[in-house]
N, CA, C and O atoms as a MOPAC input file, in Angstrom:
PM7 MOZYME 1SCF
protein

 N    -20.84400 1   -49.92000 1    -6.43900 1
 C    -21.13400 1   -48.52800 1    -6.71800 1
 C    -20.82900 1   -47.65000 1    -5.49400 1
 O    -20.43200 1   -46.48500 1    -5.48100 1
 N    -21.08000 1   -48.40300 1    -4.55700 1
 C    -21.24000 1   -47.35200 1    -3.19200 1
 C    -19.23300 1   -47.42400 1    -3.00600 1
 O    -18.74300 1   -46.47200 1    -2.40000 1
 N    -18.63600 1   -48.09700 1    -3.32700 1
 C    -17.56000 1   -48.54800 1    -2.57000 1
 C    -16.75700 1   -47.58400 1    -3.73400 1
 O    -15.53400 1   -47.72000 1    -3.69000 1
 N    -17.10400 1   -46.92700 1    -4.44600 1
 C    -16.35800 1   -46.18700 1    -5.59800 1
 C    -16.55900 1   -45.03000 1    -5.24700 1
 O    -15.69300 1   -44.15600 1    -5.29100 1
 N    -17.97000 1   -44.82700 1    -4.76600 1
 C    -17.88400 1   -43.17300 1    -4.37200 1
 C    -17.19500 1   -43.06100 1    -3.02000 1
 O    -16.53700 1   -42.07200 1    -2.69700 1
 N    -17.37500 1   -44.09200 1    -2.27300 1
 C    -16.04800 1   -44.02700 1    -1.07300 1
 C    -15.34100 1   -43.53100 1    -1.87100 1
 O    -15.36300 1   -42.36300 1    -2.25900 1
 N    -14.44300 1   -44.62900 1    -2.28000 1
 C    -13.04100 1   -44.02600 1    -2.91400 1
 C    -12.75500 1   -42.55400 1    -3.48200 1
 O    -11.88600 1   -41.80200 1    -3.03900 1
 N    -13.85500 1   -42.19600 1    -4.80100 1
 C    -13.75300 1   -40.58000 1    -5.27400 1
 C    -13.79400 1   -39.83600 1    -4.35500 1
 O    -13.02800 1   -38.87600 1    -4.42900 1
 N    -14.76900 1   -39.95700 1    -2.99500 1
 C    -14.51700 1   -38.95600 1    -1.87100 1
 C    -13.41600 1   -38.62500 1    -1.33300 1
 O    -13.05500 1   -37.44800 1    -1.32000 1
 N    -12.54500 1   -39.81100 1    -0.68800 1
 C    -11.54700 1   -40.14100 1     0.11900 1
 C    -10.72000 1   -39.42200 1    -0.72200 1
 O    -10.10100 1   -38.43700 1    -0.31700 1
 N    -10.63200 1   -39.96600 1    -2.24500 1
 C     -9.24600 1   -39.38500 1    -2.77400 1
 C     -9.45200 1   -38.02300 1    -2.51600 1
 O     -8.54200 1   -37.49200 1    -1.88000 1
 N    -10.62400 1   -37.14100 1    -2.91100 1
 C    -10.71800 1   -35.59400 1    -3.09400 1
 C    -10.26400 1   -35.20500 1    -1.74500 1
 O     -9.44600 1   -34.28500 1    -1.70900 1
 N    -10.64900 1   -35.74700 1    -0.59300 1
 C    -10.44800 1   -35.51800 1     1.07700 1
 C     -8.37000 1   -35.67300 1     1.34100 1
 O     -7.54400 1   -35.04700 1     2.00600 1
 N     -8.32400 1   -36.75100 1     0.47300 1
 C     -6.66900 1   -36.45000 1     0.45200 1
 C     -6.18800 1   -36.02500 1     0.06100 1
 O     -5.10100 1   -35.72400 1     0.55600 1
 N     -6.67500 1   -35.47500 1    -1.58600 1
 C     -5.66400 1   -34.75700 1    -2.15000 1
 C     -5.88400 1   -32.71700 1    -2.24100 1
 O     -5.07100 1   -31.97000 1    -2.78600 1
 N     -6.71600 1   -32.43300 1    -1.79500 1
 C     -7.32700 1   -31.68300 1    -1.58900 1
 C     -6.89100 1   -30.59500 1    -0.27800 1
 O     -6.64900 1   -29.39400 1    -0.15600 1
 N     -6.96700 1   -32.06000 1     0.77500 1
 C     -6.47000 1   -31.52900 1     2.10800 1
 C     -5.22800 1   -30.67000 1     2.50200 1
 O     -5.17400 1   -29.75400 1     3.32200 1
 N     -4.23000 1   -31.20000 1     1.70200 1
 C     -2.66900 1   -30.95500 1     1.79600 1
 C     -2.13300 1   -29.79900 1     2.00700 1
 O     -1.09600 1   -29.85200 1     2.66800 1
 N     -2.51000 1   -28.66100 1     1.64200 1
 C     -2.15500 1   -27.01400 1     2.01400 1
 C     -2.62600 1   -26.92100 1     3.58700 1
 O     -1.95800 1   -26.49400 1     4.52800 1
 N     -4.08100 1   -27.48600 1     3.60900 1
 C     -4.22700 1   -27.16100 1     5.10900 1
 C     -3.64900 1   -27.84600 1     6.11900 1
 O     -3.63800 1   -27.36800 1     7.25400 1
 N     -3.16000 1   -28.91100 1     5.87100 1
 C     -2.14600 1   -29.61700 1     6.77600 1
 C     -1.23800 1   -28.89400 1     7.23800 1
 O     -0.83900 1   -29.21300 1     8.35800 1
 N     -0.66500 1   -27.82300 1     6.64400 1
 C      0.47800 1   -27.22600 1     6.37600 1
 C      0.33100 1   -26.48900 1     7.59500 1
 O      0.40400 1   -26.84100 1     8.77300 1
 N     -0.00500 1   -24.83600 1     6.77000 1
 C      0.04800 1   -23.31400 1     7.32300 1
 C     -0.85800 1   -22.74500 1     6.92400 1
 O     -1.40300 1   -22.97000 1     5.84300 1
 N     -1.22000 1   -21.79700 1     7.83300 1
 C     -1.99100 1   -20.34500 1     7.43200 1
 C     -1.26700 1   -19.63200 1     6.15000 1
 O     -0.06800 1   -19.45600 1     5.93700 1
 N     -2.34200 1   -19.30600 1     5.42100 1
 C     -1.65500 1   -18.13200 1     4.94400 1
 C     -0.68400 1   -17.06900 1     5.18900 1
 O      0.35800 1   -16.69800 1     4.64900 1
 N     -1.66100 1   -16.57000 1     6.57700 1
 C     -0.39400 1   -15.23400 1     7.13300 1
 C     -0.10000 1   -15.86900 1     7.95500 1
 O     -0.56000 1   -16.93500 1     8.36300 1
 N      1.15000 1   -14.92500 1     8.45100 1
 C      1.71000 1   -15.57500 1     9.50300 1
 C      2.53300 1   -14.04000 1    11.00700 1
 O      3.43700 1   -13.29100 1    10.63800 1
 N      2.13300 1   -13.97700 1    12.02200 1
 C      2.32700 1   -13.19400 1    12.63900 1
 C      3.75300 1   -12.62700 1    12.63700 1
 O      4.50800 1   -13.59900 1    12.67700 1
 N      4.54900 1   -11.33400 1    12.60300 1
 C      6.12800 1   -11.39400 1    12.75600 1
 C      5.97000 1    -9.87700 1    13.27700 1
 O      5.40800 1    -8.87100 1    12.84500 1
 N      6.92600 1   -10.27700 1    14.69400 1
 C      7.36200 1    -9.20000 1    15.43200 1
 C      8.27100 1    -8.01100 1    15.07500 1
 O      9.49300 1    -8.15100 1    15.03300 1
 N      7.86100 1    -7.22100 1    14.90200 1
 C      9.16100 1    -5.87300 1    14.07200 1
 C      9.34200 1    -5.06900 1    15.24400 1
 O      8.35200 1    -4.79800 1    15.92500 1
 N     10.58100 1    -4.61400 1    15.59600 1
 C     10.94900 1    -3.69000 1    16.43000 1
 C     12.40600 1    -2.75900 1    15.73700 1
 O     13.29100 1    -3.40900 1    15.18000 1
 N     12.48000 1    -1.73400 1    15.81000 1
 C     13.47900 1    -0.67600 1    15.53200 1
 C     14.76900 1    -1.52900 1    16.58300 1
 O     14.51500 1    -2.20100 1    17.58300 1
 N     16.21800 1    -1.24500 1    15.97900 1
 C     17.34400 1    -1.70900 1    16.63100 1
 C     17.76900 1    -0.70600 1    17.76000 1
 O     18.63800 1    -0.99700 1    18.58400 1
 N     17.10200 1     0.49500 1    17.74700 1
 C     17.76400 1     1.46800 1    18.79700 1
 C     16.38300 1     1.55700 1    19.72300 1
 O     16.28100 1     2.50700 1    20.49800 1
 N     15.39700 1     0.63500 1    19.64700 1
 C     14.09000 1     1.00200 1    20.79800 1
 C     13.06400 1     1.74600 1    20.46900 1
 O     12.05900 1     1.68300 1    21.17600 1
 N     13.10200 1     2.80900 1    19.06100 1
 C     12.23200 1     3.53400 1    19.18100 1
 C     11.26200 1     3.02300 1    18.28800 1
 O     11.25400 1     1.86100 1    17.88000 1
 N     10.22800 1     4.13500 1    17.90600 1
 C      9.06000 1     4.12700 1    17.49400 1
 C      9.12300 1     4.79400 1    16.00800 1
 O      9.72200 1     5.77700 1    15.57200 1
 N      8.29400 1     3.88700 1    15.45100 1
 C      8.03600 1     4.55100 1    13.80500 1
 C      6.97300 1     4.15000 1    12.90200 1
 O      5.87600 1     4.02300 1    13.44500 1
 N      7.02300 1     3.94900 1    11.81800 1
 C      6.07100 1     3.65100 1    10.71300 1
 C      7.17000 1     2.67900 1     9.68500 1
 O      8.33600 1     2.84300 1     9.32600 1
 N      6.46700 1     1.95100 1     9.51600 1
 C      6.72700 1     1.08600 1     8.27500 1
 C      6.07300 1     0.16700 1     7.21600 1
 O      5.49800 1    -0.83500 1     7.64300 1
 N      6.09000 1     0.34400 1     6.18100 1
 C      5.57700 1    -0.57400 1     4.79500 1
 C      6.14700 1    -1.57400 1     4.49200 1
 O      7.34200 1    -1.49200 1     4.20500 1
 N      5.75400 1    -2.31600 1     4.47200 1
 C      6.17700 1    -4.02100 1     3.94300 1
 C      5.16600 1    -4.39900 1     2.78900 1
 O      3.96200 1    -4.15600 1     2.72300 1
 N      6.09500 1    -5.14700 1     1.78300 1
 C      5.09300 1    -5.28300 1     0.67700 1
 C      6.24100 1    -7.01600 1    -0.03700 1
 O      7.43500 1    -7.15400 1    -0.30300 1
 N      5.31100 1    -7.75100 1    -0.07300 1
 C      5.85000 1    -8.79100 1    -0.71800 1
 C      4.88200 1    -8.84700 1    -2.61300 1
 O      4.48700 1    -7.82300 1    -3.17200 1
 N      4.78600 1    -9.73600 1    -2.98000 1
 C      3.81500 1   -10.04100 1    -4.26000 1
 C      2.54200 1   -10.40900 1    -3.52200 1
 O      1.68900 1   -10.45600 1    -4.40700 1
 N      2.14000 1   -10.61100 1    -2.70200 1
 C      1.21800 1   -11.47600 1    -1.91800 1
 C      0.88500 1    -9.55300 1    -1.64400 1
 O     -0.02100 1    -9.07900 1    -2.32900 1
 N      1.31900 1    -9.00400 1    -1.08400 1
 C      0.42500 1    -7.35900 1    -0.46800 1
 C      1.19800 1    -7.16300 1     0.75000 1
 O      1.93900 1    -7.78000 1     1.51500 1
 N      0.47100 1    -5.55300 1     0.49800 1
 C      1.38300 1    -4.58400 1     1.47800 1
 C      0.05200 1    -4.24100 1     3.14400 1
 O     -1.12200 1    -4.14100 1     3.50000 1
 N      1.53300 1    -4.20900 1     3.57600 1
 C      1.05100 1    -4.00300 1     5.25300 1
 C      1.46600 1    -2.66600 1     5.79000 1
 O      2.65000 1    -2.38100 1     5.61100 1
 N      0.94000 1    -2.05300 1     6.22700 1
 C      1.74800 1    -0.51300 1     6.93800 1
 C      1.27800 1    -0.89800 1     8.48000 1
 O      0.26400 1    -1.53300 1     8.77200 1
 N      2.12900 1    -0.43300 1     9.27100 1
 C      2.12900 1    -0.56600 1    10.97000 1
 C      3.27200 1     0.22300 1    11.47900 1
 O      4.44300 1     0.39600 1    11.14000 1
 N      2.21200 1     0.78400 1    12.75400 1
 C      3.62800 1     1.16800 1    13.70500 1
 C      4.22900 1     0.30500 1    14.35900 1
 O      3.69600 1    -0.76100 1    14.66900 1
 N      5.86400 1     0.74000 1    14.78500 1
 C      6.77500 1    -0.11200 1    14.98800 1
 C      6.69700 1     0.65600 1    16.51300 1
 O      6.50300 1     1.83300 1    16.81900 1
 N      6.94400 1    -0.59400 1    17.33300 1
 C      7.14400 1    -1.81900 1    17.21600 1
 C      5.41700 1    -2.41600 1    17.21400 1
 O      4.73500 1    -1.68200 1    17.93000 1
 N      5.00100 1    -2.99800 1    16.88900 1
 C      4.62100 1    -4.52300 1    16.33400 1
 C      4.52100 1    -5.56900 1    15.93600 1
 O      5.37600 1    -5.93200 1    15.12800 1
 N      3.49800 1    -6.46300 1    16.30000 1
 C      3.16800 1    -7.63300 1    15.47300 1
 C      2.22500 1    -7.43200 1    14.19900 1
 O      1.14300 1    -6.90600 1    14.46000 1
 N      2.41000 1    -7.69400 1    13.14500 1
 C      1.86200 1    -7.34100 1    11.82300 1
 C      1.91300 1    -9.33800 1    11.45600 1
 O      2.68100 1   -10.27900 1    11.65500 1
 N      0.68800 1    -9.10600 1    10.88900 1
 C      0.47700 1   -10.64000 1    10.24700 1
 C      0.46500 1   -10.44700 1     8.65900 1
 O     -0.44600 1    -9.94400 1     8.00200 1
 N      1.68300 1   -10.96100 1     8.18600 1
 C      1.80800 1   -11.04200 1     6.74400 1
 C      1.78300 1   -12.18500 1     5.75000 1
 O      2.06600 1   -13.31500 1     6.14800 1
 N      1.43100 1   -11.94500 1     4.35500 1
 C      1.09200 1   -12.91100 1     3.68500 1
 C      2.02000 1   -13.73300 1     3.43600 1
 O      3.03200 1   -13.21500 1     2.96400 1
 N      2.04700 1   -15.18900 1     3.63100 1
 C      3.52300 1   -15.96200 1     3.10800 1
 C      3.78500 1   -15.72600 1     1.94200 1
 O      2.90800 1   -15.20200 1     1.25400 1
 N      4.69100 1   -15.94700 1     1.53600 1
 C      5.38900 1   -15.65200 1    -0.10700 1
 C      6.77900 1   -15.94800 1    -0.10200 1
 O      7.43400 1   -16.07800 1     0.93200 1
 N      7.32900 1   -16.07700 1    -1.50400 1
 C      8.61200 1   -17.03800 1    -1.78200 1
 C      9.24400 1   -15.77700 1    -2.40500 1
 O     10.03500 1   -15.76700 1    -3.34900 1
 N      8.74700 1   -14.66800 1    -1.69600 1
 C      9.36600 1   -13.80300 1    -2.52000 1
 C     10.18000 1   -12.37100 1    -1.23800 1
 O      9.20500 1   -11.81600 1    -0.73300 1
 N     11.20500 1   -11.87100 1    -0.79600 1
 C     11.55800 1   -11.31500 1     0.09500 1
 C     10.29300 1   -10.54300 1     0.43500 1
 O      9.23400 1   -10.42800 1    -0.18100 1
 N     10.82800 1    -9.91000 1     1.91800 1
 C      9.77800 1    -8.93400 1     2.36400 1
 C     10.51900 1    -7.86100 1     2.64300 1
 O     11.32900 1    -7.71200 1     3.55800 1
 N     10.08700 1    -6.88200 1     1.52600 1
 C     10.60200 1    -5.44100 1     1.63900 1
 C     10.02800 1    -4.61800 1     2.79300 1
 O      8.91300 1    -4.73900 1     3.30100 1
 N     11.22300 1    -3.56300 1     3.18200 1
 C     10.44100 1    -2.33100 1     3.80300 1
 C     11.13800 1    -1.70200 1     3.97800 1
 O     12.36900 1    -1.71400 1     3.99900 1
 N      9.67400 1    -0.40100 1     4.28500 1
 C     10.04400 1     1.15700 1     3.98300 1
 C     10.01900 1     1.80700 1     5.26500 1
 O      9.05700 1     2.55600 1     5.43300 1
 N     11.01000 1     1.68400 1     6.40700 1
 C     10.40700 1     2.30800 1     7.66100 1
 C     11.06900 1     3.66200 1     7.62800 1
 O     11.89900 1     4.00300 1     6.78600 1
 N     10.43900 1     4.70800 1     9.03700 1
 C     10.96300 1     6.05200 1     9.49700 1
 C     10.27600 1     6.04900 1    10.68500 1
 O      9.12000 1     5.78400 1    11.01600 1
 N     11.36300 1     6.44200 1    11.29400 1
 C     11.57200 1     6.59400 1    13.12500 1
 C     10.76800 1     7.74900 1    13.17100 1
 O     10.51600 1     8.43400 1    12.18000 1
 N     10.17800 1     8.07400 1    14.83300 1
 C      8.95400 1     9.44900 1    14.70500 1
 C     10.20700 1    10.68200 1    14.06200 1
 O      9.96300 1    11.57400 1    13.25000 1
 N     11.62400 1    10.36600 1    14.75000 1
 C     12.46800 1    11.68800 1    14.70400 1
 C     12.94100 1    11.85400 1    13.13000 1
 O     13.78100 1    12.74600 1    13.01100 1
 N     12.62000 1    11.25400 1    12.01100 1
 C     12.77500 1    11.05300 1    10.38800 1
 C     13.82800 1     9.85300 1     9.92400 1
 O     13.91100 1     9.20100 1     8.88300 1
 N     14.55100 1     9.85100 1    11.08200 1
 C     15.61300 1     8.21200 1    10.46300 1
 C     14.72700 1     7.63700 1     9.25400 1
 O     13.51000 1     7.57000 1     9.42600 1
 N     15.13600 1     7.33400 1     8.36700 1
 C     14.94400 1     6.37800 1     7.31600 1
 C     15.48800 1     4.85700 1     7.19100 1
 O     16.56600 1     4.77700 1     7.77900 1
 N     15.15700 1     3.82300 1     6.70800 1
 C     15.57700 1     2.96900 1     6.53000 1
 C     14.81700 1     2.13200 1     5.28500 1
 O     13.64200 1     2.42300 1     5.06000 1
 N     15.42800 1     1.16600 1     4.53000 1
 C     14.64300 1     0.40600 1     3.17700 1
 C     15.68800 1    -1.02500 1     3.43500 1
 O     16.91400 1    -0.92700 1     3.38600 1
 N     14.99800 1    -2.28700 1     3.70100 1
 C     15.71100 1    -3.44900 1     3.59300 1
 C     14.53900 1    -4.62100 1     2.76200 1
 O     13.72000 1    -4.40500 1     1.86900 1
 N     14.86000 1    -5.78100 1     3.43800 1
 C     14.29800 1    -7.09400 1     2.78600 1
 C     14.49000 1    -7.95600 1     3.87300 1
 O     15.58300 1    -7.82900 1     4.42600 1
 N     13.54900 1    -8.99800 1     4.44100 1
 C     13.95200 1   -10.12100 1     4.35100 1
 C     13.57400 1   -11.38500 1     4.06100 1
 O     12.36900 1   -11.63400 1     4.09400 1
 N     14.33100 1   -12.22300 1     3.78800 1
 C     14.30000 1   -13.01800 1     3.34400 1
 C     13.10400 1   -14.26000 1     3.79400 1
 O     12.67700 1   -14.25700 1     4.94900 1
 N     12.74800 1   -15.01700 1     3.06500 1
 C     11.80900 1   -16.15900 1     3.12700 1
 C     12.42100 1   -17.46600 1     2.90200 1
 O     13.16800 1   -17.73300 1     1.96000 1
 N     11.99300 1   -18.40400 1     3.99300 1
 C     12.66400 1   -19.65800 1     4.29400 1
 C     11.61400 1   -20.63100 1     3.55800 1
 O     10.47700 1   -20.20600 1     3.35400 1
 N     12.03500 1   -22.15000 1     3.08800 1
 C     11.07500 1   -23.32100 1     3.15000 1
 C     11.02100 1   -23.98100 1     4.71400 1
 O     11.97700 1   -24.35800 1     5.39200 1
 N      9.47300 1   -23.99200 1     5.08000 1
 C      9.30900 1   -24.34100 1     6.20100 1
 C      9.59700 1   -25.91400 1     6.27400 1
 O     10.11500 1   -26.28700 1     5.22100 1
 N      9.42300 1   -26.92900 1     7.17800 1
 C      9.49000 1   -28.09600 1     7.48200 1
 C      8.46500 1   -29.51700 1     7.09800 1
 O      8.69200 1   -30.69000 1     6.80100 1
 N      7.06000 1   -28.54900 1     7.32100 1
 C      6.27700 1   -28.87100 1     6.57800 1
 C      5.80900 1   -29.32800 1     5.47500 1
 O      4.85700 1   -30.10700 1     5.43800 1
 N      6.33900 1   -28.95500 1     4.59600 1
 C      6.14800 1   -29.14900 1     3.13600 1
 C      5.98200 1   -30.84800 1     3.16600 1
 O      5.01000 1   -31.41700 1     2.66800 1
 N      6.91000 1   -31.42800 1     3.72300 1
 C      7.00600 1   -32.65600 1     3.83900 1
 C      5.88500 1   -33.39800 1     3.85300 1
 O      5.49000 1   -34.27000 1     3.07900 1
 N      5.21400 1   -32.73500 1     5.27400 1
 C      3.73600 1   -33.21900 1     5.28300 1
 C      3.14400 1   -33.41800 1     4.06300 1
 O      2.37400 1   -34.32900 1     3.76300 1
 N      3.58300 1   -32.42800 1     3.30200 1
 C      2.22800 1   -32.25500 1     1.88100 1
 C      2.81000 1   -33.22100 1     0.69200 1
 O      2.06500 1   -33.56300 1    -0.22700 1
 N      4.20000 1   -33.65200 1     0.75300 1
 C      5.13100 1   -34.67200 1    -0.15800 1
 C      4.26600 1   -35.90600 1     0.51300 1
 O      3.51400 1   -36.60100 1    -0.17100 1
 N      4.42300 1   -36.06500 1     1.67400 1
 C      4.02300 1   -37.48700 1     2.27100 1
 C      2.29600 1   -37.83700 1     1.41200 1
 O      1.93100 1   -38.88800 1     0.88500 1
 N      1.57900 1   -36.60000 1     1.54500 1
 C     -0.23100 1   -37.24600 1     1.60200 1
 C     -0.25900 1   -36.70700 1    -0.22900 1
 O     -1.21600 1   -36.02400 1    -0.59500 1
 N      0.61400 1   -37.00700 1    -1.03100 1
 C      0.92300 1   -37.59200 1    -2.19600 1
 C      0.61000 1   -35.92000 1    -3.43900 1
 O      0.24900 1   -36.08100 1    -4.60500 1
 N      0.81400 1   -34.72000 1    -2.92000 1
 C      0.31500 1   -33.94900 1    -3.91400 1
 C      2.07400 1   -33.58600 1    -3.93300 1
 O      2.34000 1   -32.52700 1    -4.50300 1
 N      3.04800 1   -34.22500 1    -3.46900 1
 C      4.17700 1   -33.22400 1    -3.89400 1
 C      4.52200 1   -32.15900 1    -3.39200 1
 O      5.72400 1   -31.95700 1    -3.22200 1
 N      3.94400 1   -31.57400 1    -3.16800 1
 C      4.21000 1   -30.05500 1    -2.21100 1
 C      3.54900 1   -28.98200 1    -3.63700 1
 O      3.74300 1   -27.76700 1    -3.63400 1
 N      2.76600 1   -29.70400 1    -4.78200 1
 C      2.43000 1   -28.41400 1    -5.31200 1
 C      1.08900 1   -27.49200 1    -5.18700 1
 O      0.82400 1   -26.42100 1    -5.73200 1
 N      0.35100 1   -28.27700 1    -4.29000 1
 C     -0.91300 1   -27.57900 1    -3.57700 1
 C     -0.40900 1   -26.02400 1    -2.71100 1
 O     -0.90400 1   -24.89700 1    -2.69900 1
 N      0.95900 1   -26.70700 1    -1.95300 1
 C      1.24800 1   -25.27900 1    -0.91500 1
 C      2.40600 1   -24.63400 1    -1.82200 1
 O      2.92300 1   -23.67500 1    -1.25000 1
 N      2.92000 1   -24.89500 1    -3.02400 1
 C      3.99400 1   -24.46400 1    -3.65200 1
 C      2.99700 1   -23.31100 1    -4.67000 1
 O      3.56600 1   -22.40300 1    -5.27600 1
 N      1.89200 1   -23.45000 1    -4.72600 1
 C      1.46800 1   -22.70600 1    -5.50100 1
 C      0.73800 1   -21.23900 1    -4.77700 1
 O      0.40500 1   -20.16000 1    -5.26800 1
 N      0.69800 1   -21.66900 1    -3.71300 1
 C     -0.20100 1   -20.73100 1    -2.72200 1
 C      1.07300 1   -20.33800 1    -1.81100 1
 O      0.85700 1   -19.31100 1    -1.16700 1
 N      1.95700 1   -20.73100 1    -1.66400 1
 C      3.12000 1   -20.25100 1    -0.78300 1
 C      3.38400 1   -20.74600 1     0.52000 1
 O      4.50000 1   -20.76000 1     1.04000 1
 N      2.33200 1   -21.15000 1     1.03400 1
 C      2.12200 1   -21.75400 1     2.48200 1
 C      3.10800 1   -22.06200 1     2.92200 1
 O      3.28400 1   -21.96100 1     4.13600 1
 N      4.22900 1   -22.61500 1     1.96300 1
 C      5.45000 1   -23.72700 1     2.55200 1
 C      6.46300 1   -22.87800 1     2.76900 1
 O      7.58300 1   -23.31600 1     3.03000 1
 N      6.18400 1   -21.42100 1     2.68400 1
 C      7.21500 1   -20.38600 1     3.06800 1
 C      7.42000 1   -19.79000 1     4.32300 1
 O      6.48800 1   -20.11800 1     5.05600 1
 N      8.09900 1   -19.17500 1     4.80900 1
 C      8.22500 1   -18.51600 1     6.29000 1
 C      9.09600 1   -17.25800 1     6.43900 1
 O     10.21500 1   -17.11100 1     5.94700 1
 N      8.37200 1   -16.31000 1     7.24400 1
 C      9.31000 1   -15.27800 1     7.45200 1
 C      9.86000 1   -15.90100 1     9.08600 1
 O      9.65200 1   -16.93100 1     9.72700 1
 N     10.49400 1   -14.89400 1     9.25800 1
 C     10.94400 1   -14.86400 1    10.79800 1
 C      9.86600 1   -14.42000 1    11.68400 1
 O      8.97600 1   -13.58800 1    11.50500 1
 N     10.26200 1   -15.45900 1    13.06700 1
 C      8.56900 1   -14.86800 1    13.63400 1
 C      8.80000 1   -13.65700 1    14.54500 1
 O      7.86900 1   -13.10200 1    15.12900 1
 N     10.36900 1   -13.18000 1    14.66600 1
 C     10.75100 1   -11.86200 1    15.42100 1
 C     11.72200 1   -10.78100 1    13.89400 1
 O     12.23400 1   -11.64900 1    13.18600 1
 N     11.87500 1   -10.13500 1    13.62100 1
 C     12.75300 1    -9.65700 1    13.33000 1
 C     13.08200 1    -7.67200 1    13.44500 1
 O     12.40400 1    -6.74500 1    13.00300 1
 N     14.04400 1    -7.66900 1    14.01700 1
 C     15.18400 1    -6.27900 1    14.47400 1
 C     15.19800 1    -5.22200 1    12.81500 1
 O     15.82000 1    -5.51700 1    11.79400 1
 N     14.60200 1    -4.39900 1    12.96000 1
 C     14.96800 1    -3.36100 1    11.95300 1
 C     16.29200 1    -2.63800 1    12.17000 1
 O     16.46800 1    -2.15200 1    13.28700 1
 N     17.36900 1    -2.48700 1    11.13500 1
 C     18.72500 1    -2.14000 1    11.82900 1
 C     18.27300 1    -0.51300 1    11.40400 1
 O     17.66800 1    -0.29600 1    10.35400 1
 N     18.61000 1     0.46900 1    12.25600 1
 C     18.44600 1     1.86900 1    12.31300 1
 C     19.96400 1     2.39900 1    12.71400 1
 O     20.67600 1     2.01400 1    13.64100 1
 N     20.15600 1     3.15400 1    11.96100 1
 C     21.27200 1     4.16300 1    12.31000 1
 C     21.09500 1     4.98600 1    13.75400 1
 O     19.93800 1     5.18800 1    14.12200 1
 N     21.96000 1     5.36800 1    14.40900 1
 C     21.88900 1     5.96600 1    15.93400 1
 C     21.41100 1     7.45700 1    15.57100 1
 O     21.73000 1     8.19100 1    14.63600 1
 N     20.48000 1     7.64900 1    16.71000 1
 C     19.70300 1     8.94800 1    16.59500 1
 C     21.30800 1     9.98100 1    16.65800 1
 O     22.18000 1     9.76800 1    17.50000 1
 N     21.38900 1    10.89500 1    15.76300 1
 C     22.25000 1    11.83000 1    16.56100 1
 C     22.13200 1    13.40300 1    17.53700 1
 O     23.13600 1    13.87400 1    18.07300 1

């Protein structure tokens, strides 16, 4: 009896565990304007939206889904891009301790933005 609830524990402790092996949810990413300056910008994936001045570090939600944004320089430059989301390395971890990767496939964990990325801005004129 005792040697069974071992087991039901252990399994729940392994199969259970596997997202946190992984990643955080968010994940920190450096934004800076391509010409140096200063601005405002919105980022919004399915996971939620972030507003920050640029330049910063903004911690955003992982997701398998691009990361849009809406920036403007203090002087009005505009800009609207995306980028893109990678599968991290990890995942593996979560294939190995037997859930497949669908513990962090469902929560996103196994995704990644860039941990720097350059906003391209047109030259002040």
């Amino acid at each position: 009896m005792i040697s069974r609830k071992i087991g039901v524990v252990s399994g729940a402790l392994l199969l259970g565990g596997c997202a946190t092996l992984t990643t955080d949810a968010m994940m920190p990413v450096a934004f800076s304007f391509s010409d140096g300056s200063s601005g405002r910008c919105a980022f919004e994936n399915k996971r939620g939206l972030w507003e920050a001045e640029i330049p910063a570090n903004v911690s955003i939600r992982r997701s398998d889904d691009v990361l849009k944004y809406e920036c403007e320089t203090e002087d009005g430059r505009g800009v609207i891009g995306s980028i893109p989301s990678t599968i991290n390395a990890k995942i593996v971890a979560s294939a190995v301790f037997l859930d497949l990767g669908i513990v962090d496939a469902i929560t996103d964990k196994h995704r990644d933005y860039p941990s720097s990325y350059v906003i391209p801005i047109r030259a002040a004129k």
